[in-house]
C-alpha positions in Angstrom: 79.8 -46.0 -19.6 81.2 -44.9 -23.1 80.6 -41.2 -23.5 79.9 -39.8 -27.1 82.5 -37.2 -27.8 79.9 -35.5 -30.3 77.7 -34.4 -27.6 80.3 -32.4 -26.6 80.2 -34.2 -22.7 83.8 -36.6 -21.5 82.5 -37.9 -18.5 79.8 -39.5 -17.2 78.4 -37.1 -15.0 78.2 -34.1 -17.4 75.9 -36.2 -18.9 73.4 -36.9 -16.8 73.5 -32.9 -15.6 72.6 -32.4 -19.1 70.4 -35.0 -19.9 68.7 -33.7 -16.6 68.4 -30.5 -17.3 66.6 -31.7 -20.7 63.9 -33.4 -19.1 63.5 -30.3 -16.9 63.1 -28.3 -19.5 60.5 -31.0 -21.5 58.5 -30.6 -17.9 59.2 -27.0 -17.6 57.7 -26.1 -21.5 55.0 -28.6 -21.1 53.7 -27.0 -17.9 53.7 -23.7 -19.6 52.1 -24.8 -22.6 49.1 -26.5 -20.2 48.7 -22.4 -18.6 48.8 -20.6 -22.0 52.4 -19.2 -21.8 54.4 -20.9 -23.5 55.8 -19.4 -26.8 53.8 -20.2 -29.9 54.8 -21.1 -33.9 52.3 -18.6 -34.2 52.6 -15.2 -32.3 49.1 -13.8 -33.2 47.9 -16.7 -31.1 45.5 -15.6 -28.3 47.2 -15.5 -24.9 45.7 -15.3 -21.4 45.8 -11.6 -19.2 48.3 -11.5 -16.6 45.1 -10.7 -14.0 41.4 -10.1 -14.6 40.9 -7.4 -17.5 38.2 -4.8 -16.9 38.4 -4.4 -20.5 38.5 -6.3 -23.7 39.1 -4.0 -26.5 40.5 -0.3 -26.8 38.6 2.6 -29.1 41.1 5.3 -29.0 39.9 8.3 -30.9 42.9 10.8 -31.2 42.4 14.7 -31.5 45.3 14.9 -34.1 46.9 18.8 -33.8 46.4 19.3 -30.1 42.7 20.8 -28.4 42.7 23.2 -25.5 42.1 21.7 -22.5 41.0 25.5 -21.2 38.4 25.9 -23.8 36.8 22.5 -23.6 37.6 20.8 -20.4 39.3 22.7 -17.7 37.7 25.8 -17.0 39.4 28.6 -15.5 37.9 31.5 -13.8 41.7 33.2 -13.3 41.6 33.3 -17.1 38.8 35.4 -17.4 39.7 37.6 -14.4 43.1 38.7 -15.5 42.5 38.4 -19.3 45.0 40.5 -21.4 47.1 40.7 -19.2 50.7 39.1 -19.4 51.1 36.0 -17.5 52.3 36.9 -13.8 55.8 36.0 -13.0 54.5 33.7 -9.9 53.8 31.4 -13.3 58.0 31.2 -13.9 57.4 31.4 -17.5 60.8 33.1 -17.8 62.8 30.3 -19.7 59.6 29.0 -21.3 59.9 27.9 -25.0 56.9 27.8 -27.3 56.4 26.0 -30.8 55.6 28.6 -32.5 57.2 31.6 -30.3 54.2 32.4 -28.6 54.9 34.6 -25.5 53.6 34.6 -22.3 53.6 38.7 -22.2 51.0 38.6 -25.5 48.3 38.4 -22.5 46.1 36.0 -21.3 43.4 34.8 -23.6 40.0 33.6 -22.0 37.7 30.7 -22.9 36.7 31.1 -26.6 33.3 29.9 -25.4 31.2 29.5 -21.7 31.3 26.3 -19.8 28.2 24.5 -18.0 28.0 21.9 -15.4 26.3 18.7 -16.8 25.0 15.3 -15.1 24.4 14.4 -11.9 28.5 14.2 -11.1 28.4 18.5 -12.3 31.2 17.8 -14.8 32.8 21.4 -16.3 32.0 21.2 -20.3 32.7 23.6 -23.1 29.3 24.7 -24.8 31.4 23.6 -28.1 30.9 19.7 -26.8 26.9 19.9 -26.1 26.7 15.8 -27.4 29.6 14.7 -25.0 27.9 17.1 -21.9 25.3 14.6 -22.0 27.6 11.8 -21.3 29.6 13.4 -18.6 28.7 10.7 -15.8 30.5 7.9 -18.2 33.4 9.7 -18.5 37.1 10.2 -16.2 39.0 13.4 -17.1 41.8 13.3 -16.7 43.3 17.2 -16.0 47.0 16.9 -15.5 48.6 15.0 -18.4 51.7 15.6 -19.9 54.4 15.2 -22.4 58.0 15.6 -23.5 56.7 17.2 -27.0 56.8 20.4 -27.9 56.2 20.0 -31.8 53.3 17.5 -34.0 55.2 14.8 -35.0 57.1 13.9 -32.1 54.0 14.5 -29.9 51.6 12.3 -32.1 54.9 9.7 -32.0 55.0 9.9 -28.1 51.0 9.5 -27.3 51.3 6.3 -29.5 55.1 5.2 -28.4 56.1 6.3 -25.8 59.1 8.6 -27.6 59.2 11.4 -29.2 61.2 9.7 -31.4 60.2 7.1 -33.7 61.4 3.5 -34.0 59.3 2.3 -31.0 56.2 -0.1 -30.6 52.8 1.6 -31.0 50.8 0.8 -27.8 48.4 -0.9 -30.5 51.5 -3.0 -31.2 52.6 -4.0 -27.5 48.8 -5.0 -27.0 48.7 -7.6 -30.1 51.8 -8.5 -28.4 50.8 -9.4 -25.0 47.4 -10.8 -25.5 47.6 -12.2 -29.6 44.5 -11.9 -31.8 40.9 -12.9 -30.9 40.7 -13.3 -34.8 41.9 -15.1 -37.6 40.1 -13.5 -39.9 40.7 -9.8 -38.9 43.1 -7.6 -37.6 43.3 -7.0 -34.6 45.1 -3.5 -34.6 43.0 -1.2 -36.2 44.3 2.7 -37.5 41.6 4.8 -39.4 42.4 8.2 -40.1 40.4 11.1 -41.8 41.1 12.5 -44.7 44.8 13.3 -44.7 47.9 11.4 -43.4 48.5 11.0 -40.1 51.9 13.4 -39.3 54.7 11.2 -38.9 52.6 8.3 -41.0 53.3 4.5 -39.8 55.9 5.2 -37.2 52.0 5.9 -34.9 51.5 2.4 -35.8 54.4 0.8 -36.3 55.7 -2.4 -33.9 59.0 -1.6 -34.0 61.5 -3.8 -32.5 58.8 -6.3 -31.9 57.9 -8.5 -34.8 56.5 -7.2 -37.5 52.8 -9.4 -38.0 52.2 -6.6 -34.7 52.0 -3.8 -36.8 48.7 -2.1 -37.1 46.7 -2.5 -40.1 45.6 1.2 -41.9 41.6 1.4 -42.7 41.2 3.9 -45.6 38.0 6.2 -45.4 34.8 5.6 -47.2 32.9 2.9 -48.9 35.7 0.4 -49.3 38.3 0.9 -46.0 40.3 -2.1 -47.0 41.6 -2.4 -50.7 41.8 -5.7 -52.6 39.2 -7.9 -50.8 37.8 -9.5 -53.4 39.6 -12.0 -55.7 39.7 -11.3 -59.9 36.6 -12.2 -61.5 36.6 -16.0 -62.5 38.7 -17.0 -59.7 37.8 -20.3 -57.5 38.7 -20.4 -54.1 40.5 -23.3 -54.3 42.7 -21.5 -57.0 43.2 -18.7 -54.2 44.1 -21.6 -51.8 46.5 -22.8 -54.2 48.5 -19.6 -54.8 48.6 -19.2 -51.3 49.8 -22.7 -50.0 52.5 -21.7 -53.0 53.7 -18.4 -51.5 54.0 -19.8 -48.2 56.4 -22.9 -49.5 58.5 -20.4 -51.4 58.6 -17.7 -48.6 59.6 -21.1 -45.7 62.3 -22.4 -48.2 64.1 -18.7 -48.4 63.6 -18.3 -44.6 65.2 -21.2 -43.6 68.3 -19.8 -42.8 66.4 -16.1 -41.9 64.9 -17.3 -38.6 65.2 -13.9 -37.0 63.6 -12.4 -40.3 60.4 -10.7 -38.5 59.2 -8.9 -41.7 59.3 -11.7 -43.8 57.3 -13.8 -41.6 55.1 -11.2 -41.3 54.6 -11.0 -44.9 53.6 -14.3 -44.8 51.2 -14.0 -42.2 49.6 -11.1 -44.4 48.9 -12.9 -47.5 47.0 -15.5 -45.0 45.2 -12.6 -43.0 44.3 -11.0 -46.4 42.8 -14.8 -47.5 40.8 -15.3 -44.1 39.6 -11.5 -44.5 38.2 -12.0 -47.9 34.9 -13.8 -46.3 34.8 -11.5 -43.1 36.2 -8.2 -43.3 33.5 -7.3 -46.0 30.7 -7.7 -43.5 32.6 -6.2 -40.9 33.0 -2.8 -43.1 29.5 -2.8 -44.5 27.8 0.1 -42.8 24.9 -0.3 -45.0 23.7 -2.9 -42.7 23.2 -0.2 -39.4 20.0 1.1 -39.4 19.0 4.7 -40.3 18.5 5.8 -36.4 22.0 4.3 -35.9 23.5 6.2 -38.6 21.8 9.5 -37.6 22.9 8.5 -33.9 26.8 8.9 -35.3 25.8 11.9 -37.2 26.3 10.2 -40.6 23.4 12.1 -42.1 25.1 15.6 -42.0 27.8 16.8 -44.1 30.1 18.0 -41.4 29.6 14.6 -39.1 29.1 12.0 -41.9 33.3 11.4 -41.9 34.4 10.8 -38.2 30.8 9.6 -37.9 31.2 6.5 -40.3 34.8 5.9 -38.5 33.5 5.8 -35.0 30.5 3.3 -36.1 32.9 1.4 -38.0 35.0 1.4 -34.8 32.0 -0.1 -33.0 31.5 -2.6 -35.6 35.2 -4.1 -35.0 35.2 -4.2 -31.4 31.8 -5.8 -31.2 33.6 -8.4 -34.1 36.5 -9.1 -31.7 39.2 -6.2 -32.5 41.1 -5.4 -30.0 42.4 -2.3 -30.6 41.4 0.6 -32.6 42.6 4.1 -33.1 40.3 6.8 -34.8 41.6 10.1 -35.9 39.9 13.3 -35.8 41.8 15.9 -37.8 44.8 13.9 -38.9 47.6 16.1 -40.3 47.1 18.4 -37.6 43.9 20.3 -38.1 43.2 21.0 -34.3 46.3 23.1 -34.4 44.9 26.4 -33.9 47.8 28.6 -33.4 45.9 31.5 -34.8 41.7 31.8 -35.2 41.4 29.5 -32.6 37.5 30.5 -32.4 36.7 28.7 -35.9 39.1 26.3 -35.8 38.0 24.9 -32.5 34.2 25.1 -33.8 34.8 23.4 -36.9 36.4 20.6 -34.9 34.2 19.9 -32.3 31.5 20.3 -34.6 32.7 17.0 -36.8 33.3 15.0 -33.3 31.2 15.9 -30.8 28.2 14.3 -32.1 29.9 11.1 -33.5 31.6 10.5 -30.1 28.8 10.9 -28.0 27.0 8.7 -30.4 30.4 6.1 -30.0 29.1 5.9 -26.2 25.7 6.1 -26.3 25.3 3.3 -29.0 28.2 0.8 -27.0 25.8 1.3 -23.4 22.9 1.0 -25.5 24.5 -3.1 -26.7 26.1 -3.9 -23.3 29.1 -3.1 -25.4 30.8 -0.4 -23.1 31.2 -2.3 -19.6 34.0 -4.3 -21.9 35.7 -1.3 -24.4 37.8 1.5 -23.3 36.9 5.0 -24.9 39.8 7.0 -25.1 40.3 10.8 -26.2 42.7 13.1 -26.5 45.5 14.4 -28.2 49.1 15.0 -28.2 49.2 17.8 -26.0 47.3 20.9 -25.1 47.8 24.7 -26.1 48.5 27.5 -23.7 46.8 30.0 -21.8 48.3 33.0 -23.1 47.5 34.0 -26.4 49.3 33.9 -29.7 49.1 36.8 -31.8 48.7 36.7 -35.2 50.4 40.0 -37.6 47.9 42.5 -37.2 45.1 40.0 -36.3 42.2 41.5 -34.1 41.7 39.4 -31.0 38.5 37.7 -31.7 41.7 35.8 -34.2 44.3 35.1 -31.3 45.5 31.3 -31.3 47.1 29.4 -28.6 50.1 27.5 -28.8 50.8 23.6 -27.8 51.0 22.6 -24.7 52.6 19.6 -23.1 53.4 20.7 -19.8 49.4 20.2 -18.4 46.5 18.9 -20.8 43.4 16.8 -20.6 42.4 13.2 -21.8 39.1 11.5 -21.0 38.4 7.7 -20.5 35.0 6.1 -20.4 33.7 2.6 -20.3 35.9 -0.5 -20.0 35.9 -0.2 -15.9 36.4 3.3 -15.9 34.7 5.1 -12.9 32.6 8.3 -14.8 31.5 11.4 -13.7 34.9 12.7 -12.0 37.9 14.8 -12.7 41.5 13.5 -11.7 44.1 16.0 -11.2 44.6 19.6 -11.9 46.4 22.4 -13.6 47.1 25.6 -12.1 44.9 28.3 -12.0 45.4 29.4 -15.5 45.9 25.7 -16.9 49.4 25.9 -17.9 51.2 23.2 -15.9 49.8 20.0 -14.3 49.8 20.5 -10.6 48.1 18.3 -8.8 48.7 14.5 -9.9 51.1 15.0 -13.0 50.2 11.9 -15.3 52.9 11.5 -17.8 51.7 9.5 -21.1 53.5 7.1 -19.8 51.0 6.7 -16.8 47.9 7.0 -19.5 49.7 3.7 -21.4 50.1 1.6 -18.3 46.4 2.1 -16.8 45.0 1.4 -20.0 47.5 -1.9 -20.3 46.5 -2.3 -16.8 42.6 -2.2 -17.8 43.1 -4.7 -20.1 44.7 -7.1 -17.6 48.4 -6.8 -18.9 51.2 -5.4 -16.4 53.2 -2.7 -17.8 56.6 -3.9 -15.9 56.2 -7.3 -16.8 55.1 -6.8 -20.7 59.0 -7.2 -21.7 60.6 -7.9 -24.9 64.0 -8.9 -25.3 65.7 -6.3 -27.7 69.6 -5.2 -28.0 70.3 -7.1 -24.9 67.0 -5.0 -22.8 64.0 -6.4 -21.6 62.1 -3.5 -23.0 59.0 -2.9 -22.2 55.6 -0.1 -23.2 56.5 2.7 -20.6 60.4 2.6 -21.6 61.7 3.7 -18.0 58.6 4.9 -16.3 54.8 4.8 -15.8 52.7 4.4 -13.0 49.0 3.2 -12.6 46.2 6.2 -12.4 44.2 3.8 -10.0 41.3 6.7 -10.0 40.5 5.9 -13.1 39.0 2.5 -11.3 38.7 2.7 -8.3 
């Protein structure tokens, strides 16, 4: 046999091994392709679960600022019982350090306001949350998480990361990642915040390392969420086309030689998104099609639930339109963070989100909508038992300060067993005790509820097959079982 030098082979044998392995790998990427894991031109390309989901989409709204778990969800009589007093050294608060210097010898601050048992499962609720109380038998809380933030913007960083440092995929990112988009013609990562700028601003919802068509796309609030839909006056669609077709053979011919150019493709990918979008994204955001019992369900009819209201029925709206993933922000820039006057804060708070929450749950298991979407709420951390003391502030003006060593999160729907608590804190709610879930643990059972494995979600990235939990997680198998 003559051997062709140019193949970089000098005998005959090398060649067959090669040629071999070739038609192994042909057989190897055609199986794949037949089962849905072979890698695609296009990565927004819908892939199949790992295993069954219980869940198809993720509504994740996010208590921006940090609420008290011990005024809301975790009630403790040991608070009431030694109130004033400084905490007792059986705590170890000795080496404790605060945000905001908040010491545990200022005295123990009791519930701002009484709790009551609701549903048939007796759930422990704040009288601040009377909307979500009804809704107790739909809903896991979860006592004991925690975190590795003490301050805002590495906490908000860490509930959506991972990190408390930023440069890491959003979980909205990793999700895009490992199942694609049911959509071409919307996103399928979803942010919305209120009013003010998330703290921290895209690093929440950036994809990081991963490509960059993962990153999630930022709703603006009111009557037009999404700038730019609509095309100059006296523009054809086929003109629209033709600009487009245009940008995409410029933006191929410069990548040619920029194949690992993620943002760039992305870019691309954009202008095609913002095309498709044009037809279905105005639908999607038109709340004026919800009836009026709808809108007064989410509390859009009152001033001081019309905001979070609109987001959470526009939340609904994307899921039930194929979204996967959508995060909803109450208080962004940090307005739960109620390190003095906790009393008002927290009731001007739960006043804007209790209603449009409950209303979230009530109107997806009034569709058949919340067997298949995850509810998620909570926020960066907690705040502490003991109070902080304001300069010469009387006490009905004490604040608490954050909290990452034991808070609370709730999950409802999406294959979520309701109507039970998981874990606890000790008996004055400072530090998880019983069960410790990192947010590490919260990430991989909500991965895990949407049929994606947490150790085998891995992306190849500075030589490390990184993957959402970084170097730890484990399931919270309670929440489903």
């Amino acid at each position: 046999m003559r051997v062709n030098h140019h193949w970089g082979v000098s005998n005959r044998r090398e060649f067959f091994t090669r040629a071999g392995s070739g038609l192994a790998g042909i057989a190897l990427a055609s199986m794949l392709a037949e089962d849905g894991f072979a890698a695609s031109a296009d990565p927004l390309a819908p892939k199949p679960p790992q295993f069954p989901p219980k869940a198809k989409n993720v509504i994740w709204c996010f208590m921006e600022g940090g609420p008290s778990q011990v005024d809301l969800f975790d009630p403790k009589p040991e608070l009431e019982r030694l109130a004033g007093q400084p905490v007792p050294p059986s705590f170890h608060t000795d080496n404790l350090i605060t945000a905001q210097g908040a010491r545990p010898s200022d005295g123990l601050l009791p519930a701002r306001r009484p709790f009551r048992q609701h549903g048939q499962s007796g759930l422990w609720v704040s009288e601040w949350l009377p909307n979500i109380a009804e809704m107790v038998d739909d809903i896991a809380v979860i006592r004991s998480c925690q975190s590795d933030a003490v301050n805002h913007v590495g906490g908000v960083c860490q509930m959506n990361t991972g990190t408390i440092l930023a440069g890491r995929p959003s979980l909205g990112a990793w999700v895009m990642y490992g199942l694609g988009s049911a959509r071409r013609d919307l996103p399928s990562f979803v942010v919305m915040q209120d009013d003010k700028e998330i703290l921290g601003g895209v690093q929440n919802y950036s994809s990081g390392f991963l490509p960059a068509t993962f990153q999630g796309t930022l709703f603006r609030q009111g009557d037009t969420p999404i700038l730019n839909l609509k095309p100059p006056v006296g523009t054809t669609d086929a003109q629209e086309r033709s600009k487009l077709d245009f940008l995409r053979q410029l933006n191929e011919r410069f990548s040619r030689d920029k194949e690992d150019d993620t943002e760039l493709d992305a870019r691309t990918r954009s202008y095609e998104l913002a095309y498709q979008m044009q037809s279905a994204a105005p639908e999607a955001v038109d709340l004026s099609q919800e009836s009026d019992a709808t809108k007064k369900l989410y509390g859009m009819d009152e001033p001081e639930t019309s905001a979070y209201g609109s987001n959470c029925l526009l939340a609904r709206r994307l899921v039930e339109r194929g979204v996967r993933f959508v995060e909803v922000y109450s208080g962004s820039g940090s307005r739960w963070d109620a390190h003095s006057d906790l009393i008002n804060n927290h009731t001007q708070n739960c006043r804007s989100m209790d209603k449009p929450v409950a209303g979230l749950l009530k109107d997806l298991k009034a569709r058949g909508l919340l067997k298949d979407t995850l509810v998620v709420w909570g926020g960066e951390f907690g705040r502490t038992p003991f109070a902080q003391i304001g300069a010469g502030a009387p006490p009905e003006r004490y604040g608490r300060d954050h909290n990452p060593w034991g808070f609370t999160m709730w999950m409802a729907g999406g294959g979520v067993k309701g109507g039970q608590t998981i874990g606890t804190t000790d008996e004055i709610g400072l530090r998880a005790v019983d069960e410790p879930h990192h947010v590490w643990d919260v990430h991989a059972s909500i991965l895990y509820l949407l049929g994606l494995d947490h150790l085998r979600v891995t992306y190849q990235h500075n030589g490390r097959a990184e993957r959402p939990t970084v170097t730890g997680g484990k399931l919270i198998p309670k929440l489903w079982t």
